[in-house]
Every structure is written in C-alpha cells, then in structure tokens.
ROSE-4610 file (N, C-alpha, C; in Angstrom, 1 decimal, always signed):
// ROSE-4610
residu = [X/X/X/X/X/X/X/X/X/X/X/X/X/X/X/X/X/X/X/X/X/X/X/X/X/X/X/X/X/X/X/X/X/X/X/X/X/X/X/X/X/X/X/X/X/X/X/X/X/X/X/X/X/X/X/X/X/X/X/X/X/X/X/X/X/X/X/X/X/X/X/X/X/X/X/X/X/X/X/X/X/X/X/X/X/X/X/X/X/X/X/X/X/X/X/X/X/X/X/X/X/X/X/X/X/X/X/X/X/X/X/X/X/X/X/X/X/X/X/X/X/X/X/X/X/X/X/X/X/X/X/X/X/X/X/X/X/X/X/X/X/X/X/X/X/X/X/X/X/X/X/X/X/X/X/X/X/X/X/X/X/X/X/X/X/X/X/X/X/X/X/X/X/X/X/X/X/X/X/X/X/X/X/X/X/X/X/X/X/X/X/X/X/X/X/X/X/X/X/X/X/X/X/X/X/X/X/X/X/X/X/X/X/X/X/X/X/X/X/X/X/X/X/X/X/X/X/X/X/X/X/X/X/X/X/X/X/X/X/X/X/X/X/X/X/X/X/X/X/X/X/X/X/X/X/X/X/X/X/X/X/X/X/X/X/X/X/X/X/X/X/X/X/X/X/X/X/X/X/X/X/X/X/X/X/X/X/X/X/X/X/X/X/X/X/X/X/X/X/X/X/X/X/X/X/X/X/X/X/X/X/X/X/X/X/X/X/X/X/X/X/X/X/X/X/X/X/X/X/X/X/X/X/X/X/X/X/X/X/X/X/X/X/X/X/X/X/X/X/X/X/X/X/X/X/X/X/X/X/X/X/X/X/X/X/X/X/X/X/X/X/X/X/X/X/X/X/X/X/X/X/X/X/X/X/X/X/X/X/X/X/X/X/X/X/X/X/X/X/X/X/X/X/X/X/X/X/X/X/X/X/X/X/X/X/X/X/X/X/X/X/X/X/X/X/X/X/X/X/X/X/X/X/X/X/X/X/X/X/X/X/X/X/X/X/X/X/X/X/X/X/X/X/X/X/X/X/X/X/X/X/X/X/X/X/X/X/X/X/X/X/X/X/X/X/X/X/X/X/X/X/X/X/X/X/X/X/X/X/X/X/X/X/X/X/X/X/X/X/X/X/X/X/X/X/X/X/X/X/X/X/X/X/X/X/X/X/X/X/X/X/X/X/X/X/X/X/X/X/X/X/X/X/X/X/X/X/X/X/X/X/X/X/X/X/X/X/X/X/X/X/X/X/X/X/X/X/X/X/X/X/X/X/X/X/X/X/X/X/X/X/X/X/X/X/X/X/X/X/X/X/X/X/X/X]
num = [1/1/1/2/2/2/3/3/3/4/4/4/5/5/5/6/6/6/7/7/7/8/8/8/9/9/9/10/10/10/11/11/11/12/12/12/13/13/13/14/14/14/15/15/15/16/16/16/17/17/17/18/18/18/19/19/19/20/20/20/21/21/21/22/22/22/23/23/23/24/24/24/25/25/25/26/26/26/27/27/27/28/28/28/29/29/29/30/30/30/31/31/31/32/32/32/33/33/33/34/34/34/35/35/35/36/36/36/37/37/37/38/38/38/39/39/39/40/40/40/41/41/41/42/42/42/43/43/43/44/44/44/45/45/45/46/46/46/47/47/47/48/48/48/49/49/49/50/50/50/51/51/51/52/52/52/53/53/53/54/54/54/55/55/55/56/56/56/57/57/57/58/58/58/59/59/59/60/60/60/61/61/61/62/62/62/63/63/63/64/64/64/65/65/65/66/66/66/67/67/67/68/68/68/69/69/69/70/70/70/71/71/71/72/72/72/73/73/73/74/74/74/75/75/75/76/76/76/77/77/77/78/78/78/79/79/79/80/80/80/81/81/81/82/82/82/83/83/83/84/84/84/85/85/85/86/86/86/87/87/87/88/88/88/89/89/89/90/90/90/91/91/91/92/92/92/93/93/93/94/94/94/95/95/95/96/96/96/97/97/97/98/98/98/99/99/99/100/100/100/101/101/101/102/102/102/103/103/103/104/104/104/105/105/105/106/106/106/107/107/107/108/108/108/109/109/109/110/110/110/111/111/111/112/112/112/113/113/113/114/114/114/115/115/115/116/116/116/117/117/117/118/118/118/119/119/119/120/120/120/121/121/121/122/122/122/123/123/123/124/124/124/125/125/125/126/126/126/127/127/127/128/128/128/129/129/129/130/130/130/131/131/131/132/132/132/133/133/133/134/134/134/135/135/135/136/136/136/137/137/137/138/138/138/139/139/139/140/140/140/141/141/141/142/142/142/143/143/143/144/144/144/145/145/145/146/146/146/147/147/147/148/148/148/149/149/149/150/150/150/151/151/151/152/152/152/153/153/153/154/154/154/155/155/155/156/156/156/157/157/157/158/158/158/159/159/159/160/160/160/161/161/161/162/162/162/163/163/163/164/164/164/165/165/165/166/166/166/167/167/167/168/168/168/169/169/169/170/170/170/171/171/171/172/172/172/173/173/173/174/174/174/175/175/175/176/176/176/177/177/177/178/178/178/179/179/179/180/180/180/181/181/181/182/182/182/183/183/183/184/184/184/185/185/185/186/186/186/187/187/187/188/188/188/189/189/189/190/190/190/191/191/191/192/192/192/193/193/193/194/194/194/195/195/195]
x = [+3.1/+2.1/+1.0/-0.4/-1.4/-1.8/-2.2/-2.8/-4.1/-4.6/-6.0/-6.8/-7.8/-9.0/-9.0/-9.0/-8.9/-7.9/-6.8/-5.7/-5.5/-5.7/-5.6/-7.1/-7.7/-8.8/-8.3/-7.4/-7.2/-6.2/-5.2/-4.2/-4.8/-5.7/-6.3/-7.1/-7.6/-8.3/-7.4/-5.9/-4.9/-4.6/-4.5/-3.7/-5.1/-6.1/-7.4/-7.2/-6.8/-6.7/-5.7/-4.6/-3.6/-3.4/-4.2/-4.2/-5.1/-6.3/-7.1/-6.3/-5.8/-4.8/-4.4/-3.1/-2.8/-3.0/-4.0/-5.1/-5.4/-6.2/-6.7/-5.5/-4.1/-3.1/-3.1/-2.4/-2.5/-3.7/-4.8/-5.9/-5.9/-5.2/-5.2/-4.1/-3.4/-1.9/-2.4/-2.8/-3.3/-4.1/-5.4/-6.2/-5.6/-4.5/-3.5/-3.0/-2.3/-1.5/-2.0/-3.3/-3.8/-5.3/-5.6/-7.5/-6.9/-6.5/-6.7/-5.3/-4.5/-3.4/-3.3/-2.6/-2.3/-1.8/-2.5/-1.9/-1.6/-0.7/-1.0/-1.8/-1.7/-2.2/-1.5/-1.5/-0.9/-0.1/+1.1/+1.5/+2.3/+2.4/+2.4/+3.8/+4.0/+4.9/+5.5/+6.4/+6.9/+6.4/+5.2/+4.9/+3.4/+2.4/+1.5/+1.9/+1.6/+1.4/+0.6/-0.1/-1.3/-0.4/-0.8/-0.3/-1.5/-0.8/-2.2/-3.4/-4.1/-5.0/-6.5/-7.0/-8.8/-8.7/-8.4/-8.4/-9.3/-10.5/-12.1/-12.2/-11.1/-11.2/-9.9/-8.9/-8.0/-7.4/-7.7/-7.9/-8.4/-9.4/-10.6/-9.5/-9.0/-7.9/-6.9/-6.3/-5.0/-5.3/-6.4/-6.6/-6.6/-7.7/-7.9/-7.2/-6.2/-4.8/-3.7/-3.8/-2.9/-3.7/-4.7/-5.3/-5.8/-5.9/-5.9/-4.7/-3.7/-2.2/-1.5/-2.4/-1.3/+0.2/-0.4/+1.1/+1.3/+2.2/+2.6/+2.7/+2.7/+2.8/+2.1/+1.4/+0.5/+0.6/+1.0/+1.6/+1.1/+0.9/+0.1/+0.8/+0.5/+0.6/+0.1/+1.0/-0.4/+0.1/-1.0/-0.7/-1.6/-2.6/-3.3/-4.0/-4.8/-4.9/-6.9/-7.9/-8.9/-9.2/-8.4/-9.0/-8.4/-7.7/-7.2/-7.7/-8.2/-9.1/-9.1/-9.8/-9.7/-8.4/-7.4/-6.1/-5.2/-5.5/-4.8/-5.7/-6.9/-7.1/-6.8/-7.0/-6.4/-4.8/-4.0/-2.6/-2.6/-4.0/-3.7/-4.4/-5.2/-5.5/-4.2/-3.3/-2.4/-1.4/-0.9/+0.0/-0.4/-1.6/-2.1/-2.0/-2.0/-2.1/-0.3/+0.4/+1.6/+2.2/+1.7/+2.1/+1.8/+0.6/+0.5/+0.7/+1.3/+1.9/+1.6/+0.5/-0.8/+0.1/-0.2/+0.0/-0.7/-0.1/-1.2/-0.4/-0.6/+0.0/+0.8/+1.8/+3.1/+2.4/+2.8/+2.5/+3.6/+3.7/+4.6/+4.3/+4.7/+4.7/+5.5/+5.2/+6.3/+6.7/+7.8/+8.9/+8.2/+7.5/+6.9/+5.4/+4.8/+2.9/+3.0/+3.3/+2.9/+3.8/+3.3/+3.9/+5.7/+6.3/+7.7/+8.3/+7.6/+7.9/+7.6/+6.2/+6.2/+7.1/+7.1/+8.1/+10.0/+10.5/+11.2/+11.3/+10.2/+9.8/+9.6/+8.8/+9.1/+10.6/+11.0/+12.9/+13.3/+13.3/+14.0/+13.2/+11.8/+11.8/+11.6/+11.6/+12.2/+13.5/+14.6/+16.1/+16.5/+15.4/+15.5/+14.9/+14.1/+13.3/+13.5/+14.6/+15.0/+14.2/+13.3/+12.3/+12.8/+12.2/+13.0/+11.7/+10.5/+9.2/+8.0/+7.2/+6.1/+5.6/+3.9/+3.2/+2.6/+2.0/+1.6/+0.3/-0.6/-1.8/-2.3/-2.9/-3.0/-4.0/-5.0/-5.9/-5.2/-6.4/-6.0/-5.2/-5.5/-5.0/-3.6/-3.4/-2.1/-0.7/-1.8/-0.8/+1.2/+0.9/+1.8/+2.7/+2.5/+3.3/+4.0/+3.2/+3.5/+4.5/+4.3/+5.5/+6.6/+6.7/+8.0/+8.9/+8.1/+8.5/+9.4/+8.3/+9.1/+10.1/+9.9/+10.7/+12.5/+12.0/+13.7/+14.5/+13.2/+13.6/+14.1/+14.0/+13.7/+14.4/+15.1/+15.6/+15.0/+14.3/+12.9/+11.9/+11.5/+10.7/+9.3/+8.9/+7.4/+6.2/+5.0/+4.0/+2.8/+1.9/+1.1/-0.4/-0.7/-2.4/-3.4/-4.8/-5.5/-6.8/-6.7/-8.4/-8.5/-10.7/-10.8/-11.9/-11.5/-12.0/-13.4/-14.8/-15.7/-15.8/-15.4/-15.2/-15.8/-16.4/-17.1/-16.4/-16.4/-15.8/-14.5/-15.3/-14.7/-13.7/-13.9/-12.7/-11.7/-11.5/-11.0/-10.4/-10.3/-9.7/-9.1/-9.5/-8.5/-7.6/-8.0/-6.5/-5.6/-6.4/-5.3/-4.4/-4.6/-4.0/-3.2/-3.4/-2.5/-1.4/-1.9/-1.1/+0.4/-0.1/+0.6/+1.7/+1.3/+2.6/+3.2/+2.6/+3.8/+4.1/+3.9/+4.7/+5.6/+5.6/+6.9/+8.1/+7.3/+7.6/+9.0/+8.4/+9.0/+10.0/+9.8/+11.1/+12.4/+11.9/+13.2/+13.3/+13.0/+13.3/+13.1/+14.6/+14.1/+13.7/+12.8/+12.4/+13.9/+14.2/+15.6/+16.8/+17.3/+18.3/+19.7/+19.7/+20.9/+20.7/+19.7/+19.2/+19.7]
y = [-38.6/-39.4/-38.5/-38.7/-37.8/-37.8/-36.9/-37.4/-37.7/-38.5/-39.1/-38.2/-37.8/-37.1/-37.1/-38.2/-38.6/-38.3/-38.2/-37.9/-36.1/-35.6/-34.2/-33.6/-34.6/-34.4/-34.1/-35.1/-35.9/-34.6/-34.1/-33.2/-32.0/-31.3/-30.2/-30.6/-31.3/-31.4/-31.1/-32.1/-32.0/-30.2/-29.9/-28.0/-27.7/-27.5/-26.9/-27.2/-28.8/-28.8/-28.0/-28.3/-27.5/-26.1/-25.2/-24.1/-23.5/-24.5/-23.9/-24.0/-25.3/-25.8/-24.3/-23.6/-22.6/-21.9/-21.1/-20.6/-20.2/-21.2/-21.5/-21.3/-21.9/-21.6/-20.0/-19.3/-17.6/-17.4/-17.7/-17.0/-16.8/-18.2/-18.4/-17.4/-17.7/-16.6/-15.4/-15.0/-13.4/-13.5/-13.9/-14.1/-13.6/-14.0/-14.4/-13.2/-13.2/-11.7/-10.0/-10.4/-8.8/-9.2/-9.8/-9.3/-9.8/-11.3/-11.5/-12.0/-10.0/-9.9/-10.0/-10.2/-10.6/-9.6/-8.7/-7.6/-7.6/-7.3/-7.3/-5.8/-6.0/-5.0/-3.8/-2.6/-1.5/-0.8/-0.6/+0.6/+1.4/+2.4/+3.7/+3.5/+4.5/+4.5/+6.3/+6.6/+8.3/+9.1/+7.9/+9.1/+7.6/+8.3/+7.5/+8.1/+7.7/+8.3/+7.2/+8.7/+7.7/+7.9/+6.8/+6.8/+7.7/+8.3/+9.0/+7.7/+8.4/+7.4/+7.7/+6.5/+7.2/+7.2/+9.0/+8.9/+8.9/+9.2/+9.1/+8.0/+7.1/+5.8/+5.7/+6.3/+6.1/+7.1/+8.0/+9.0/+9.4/+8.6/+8.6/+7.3/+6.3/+5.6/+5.7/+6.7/+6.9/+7.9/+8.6/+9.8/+9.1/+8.1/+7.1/+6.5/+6.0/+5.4/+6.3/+7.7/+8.9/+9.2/+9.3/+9.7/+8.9/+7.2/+6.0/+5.6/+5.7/+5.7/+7.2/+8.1/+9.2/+9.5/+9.4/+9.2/+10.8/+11.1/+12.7/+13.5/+12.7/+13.2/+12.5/+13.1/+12.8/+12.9/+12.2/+12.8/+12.4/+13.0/+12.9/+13.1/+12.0/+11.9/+13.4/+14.1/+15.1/+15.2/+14.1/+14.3/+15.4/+15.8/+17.0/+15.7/+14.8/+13.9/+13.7/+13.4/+13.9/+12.6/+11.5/+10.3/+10.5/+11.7/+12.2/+13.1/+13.5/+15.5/+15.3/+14.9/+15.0/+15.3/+14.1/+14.9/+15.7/+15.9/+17.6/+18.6/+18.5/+19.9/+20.3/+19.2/+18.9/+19.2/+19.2/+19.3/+21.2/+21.5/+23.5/+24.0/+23.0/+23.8/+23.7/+22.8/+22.5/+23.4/+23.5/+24.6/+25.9/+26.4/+28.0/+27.6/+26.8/+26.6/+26.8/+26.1/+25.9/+27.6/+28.3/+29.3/+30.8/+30.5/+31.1/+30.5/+29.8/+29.0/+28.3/+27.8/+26.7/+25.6/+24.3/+22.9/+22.8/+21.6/+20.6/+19.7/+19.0/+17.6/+17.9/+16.9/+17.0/+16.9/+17.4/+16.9/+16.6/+15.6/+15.6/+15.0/+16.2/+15.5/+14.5/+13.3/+12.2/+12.2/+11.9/+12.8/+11.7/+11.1/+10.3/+9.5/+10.1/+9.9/+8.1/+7.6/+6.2/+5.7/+4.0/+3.4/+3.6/+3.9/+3.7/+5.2/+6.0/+7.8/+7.8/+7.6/+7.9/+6.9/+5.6/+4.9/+6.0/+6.3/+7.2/+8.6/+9.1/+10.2/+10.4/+9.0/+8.3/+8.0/+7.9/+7.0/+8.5/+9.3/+11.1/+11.6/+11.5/+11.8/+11.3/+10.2/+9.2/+9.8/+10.0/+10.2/+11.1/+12.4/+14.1/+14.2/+13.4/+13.8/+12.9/+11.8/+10.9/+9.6/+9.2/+8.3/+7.3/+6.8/+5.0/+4.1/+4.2/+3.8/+4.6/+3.8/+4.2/+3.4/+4.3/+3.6/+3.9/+2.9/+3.3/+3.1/+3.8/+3.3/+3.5/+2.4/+1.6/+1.2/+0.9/+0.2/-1.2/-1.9/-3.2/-4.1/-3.8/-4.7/-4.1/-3.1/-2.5/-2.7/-2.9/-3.2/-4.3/-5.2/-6.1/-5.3/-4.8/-4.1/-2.9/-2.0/-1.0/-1.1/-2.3/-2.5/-3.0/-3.8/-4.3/-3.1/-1.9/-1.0/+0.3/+0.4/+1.1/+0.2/-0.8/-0.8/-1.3/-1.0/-1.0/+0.5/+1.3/+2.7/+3.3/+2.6/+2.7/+1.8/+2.4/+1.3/+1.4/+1.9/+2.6/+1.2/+0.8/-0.2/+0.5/-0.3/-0.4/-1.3/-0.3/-1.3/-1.0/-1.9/-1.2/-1.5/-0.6/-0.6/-0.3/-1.5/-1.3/-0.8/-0.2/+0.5/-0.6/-0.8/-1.4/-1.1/-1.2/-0.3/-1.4/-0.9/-1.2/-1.7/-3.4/-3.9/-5.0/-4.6/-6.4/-7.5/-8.7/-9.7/-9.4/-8.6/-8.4/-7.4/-6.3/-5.4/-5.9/-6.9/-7.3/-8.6/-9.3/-10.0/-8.4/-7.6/-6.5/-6.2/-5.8/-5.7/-6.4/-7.4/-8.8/-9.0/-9.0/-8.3/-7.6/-6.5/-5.1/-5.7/-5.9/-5.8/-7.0/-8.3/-9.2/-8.9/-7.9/-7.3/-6.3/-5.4/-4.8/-5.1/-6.6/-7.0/-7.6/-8.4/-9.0/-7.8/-6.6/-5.7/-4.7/-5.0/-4.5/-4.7/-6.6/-7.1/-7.4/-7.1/-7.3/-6.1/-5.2/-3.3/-3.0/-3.1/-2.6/-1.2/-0.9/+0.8/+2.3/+1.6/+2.3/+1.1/+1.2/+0.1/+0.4/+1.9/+1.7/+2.5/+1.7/+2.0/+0.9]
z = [-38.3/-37.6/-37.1/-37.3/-37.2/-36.0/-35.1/-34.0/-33.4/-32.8/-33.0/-32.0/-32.0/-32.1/-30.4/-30.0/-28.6/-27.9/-28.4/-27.5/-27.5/-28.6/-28.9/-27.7/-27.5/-26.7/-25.1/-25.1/-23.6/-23.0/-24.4/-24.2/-23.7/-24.6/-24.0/-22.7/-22.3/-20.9/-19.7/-19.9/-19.0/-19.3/-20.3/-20.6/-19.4/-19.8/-18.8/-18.0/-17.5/-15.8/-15.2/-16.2/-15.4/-14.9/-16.4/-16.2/-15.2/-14.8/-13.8/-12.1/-12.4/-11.1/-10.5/-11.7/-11.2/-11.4/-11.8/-11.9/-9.8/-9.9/-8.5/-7.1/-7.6/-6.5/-6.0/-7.8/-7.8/-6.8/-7.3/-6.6/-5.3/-4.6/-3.1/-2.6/-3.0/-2.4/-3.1/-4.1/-3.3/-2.8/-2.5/-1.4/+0.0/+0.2/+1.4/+1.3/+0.3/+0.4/+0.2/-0.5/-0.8/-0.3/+0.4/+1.2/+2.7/+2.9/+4.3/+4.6/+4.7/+5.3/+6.3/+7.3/+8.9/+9.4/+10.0/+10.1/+11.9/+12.9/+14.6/+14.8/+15.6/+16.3/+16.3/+16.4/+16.3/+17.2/+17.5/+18.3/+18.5/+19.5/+19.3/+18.7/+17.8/+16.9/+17.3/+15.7/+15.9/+15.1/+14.1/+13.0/+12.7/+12.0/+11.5/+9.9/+9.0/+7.8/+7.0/+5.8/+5.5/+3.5/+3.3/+1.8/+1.2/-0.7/-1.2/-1.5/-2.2/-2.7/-2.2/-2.0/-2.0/-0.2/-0.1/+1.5/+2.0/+1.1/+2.4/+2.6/+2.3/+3.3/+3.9/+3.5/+4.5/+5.4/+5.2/+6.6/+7.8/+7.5/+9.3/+9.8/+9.7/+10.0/+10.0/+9.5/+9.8/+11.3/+11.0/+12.2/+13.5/+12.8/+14.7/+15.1/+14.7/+15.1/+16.0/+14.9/+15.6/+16.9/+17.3/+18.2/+19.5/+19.0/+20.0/+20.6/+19.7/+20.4/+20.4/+20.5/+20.6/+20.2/+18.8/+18.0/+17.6/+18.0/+17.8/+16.5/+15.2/+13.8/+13.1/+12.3/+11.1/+10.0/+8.9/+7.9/+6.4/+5.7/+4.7/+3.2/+2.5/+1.1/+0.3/-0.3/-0.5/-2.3/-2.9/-4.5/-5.3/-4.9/-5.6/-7.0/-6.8/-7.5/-7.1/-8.0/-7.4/-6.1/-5.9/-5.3/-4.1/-3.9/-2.3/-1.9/-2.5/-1.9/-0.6/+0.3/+1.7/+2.2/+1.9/+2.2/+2.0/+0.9/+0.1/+0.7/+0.8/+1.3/+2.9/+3.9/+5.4/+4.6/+3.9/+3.9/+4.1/+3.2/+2.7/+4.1/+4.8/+5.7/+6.9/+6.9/+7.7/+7.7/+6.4/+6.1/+6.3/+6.1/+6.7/+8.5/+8.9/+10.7/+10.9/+10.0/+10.5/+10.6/+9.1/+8.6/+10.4/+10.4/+11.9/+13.1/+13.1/+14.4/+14.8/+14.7/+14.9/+14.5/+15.7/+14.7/+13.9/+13.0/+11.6/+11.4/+10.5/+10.2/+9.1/+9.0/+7.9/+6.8/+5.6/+4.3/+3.8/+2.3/+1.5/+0.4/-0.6/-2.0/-2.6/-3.2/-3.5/-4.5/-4.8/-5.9/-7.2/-7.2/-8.2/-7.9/-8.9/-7.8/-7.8/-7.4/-7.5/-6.2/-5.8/-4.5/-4.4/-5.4/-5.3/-4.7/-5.4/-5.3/-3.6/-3.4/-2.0/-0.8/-1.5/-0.7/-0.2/-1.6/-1.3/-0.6/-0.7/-0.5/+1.7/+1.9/+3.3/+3.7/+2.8/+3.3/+3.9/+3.1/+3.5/+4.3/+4.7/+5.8/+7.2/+6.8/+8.8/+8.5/+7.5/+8.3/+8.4/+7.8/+8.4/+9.6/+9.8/+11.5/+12.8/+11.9/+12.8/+13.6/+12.7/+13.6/+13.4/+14.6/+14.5/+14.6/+14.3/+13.9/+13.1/+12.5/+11.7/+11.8/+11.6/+10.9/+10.4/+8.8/+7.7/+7.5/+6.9/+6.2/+5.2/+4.6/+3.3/+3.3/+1.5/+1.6/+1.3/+2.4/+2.2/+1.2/+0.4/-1.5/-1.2/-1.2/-1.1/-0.1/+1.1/+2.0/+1.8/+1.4/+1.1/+0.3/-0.9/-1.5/-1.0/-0.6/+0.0/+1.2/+2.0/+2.9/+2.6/+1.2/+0.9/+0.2/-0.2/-1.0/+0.3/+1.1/+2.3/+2.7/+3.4/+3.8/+3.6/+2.1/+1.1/+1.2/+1.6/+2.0/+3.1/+3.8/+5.6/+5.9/+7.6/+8.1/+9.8/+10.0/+11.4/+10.7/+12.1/+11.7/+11.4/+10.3/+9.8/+10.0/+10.7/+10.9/+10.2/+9.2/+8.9/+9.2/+8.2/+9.0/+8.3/+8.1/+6.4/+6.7/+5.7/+5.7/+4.6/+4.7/+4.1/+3.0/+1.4/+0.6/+0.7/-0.2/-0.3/-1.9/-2.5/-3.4/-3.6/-4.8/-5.2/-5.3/-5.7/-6.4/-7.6/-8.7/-9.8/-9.7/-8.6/-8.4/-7.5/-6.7/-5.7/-6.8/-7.5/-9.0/-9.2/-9.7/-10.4/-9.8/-8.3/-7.6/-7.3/-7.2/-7.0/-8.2/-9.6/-10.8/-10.5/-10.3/-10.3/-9.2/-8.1/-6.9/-6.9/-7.6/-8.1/-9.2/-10.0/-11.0/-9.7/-9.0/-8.2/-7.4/-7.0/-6.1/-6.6/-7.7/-8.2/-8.8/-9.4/-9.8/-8.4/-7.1/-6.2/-5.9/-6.0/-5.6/-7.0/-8.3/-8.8/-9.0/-8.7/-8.9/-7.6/-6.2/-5.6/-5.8/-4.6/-4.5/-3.9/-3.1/-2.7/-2.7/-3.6/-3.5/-2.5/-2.4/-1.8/-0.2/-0.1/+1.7/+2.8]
C-alpha cells in the first residue's frame, strides 16, 4: 500500500516536532546543569584546589577564595599543558620556595591528564593529608562533572567554585556537548569505584 504524499508529509512534521521537542528539553537541562549551576556560598574548608585547564581564569579564583577564607593549602593541578601555564609555572616557582624552606602551594600531577586522572589523583591526596573538606575550582561548564567525578573519589566533603570562562553562544552549545557525554560518561564509569 503506497503512502500518500500527505501523510509522509504529516509524518515528517511530527519526526521535526519531536526532534526539536527534545532537542529543546536537552538544551534546558544543560542550561541548568552546565551555565546556571547553583552553586552556595563558599566555606573555609582544608584545602582549595584548582583543577588544570585555562587557569588564567581559574587561578585569580582559586587564590581569592584561599585568601578570603583563609584556607591554609592551595593546591594546584600541575599538567605542563599550554592552557595552564600560569599554574605550572606558580607550581616551579613553589617548589624552589619549598626546596629552601619557604612556603608555596601543593602541586600535583594527575596520574591521567583529563577530569578522571585528576579526580583520582585528589582521592590520594585528601587521604595522605587527611582532610575532611575541599574546595574545588572549576570553569563553570565543568563544574557538575567534575564534582560527580571527585566525589566518587573522596569521601571529605566537596564544595565547589566556578570561574567563569568568557564564551559566545556557539562555544557554550560545545560545552554543553562535551560536558553531557562526560557526565553520562561519569556515571556509568565510575571515576574511583572502589572509594
């Protein structure tokens, strides 16, 4: 039986509606989940740490947090990657201060450059130094992920805290992309499963 011109018409309109439908849902829940995350207010914690990534936006925030709540450790992603330079090189000047007795801030390399490596790489050191709070900073987009991934690692409560990158329309759709595969990504792979 053939189908008539009009219905094949009517069918693809309902596929378009639908696909825009959810289309439109996705869009809203990451909206929600990766731009206008709900974040409280911040406090003093045992450690601030800033994840790697583009720290000339996330370092003057992780700093002013350590320094508005007087949080005693600073600790730094240190990938040697070019979108962290600020922090890697604050990590070599840290380690020549530590080397002469001088404070500086923790560094650590994560046993795998990406959100999961450093999630673990956080798990070992809250339970070498013994903290029973953090807090994290993250660009915004990231946030949501990044906390479900710590805190599969961790059992010190986690608070986090977003810098916020400078993104058009079309890159803020890409992250929301990206960020939506690793968050589903997170939860059927936990990050530390046997934490």
């Amino acid at each position: 039986m053939p189908t008539s011109p009009l219905f094949a018409r009517k069918l693809a309109l309902r596929g378009a509606a639908a696909a825009l439908a959810v289309f439109l849902l996705w869009l809203f829940i990451a909206f929600r989940l990766f731009y206008d995350v709900p974040l409280p207010s911040p406090e003093r914690t045992d450690a601030v740490i800033m994840l790697g990534g583009d720290s000339d936006e996330r370092l003057p925030i992780a700093e002013k947090v350590q320094e508005s709540l007087n949080i005693p450790v600073l600790v730094l992603s240190n990938t040697h990657t070019p979108g962290n330079l600020s922090a890697d090189q604050l990590c070599g000047r840290s380690a020549g201060a530590a080397a002469s007795g001088g404070a500086g801030v923790l560094c650590f390399h994560p046993s795998d450059l990406d959100t999961r490596g450093e999630a673990a790489s956080i798990g070992r050191l809250v339970a070498s130094k013994g903290w029973k709070s953090i807090t994290v900073v993250t660009s915004r987009y990231h946030v949501t992920r990044a906390a479900v991934l710590i805190r599969q690692c961790t059992h010190a409560k986690v608070q986090m805290v977003a810098s916020q990158p400078d993104f058009g329309p079309i890159e803020w759709l890409r992250r929301f992309v990206i960020e939506t595969g690793g968050l589903i990504d997170a939860e059927l792979r936990p990050g530390c499963a046997s934490s």
